[in-house]
N, C-alpha and C positions, 0 to 999 in steps of 0.2 A: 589335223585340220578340221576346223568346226564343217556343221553344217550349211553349206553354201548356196543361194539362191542365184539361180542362173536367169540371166536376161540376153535375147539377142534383137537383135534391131529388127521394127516393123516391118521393113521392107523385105524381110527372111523368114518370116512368118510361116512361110508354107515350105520353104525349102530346106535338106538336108546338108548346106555347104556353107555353113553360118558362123562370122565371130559371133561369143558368147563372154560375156563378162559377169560376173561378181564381184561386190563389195564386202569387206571384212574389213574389223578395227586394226586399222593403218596399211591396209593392203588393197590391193586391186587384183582380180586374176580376170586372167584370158585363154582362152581357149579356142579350139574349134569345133564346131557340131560333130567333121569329120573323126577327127581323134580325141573325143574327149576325158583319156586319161590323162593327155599329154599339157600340163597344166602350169602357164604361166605365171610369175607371180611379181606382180610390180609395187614399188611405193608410189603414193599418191602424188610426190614432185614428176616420177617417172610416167605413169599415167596421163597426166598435166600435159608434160612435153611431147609424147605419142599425139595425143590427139590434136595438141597443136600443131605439128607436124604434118598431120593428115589433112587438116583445112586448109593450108598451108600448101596442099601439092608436092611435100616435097617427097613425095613417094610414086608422085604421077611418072609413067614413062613416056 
């Protein structure tokens, strides 16, 4: 896997329990601050529908 530049959301800024994403040619990865060996790997259709998902609620409980 190439070298990956990690971003996590502003609002995580200071904290240690944060999604973390990367962009690479035709992938997306995800991870957490907490574990971050454990590394998820999406295509950008799949990435797409995640986060549409997420604005969406339909993850709200």
């Amino acid at each position: 896997m190439e070298t990956l530049h990690w971003k996590r959301p502003e609002a995580c800024a200071d904290s240690n329990a944060c999604p973390e994403i990367a962009m690479g040619p035709g992938a997306v990865y995800v991870r957490s601050s907490l574990l971050p060996e454990a590394v998820a790997q999406l295509t950008p259709a799949e990435w797409r529908d995640l986060v549409s998902a997420i604005r969406n609620g339909e993850f709200d409980v």
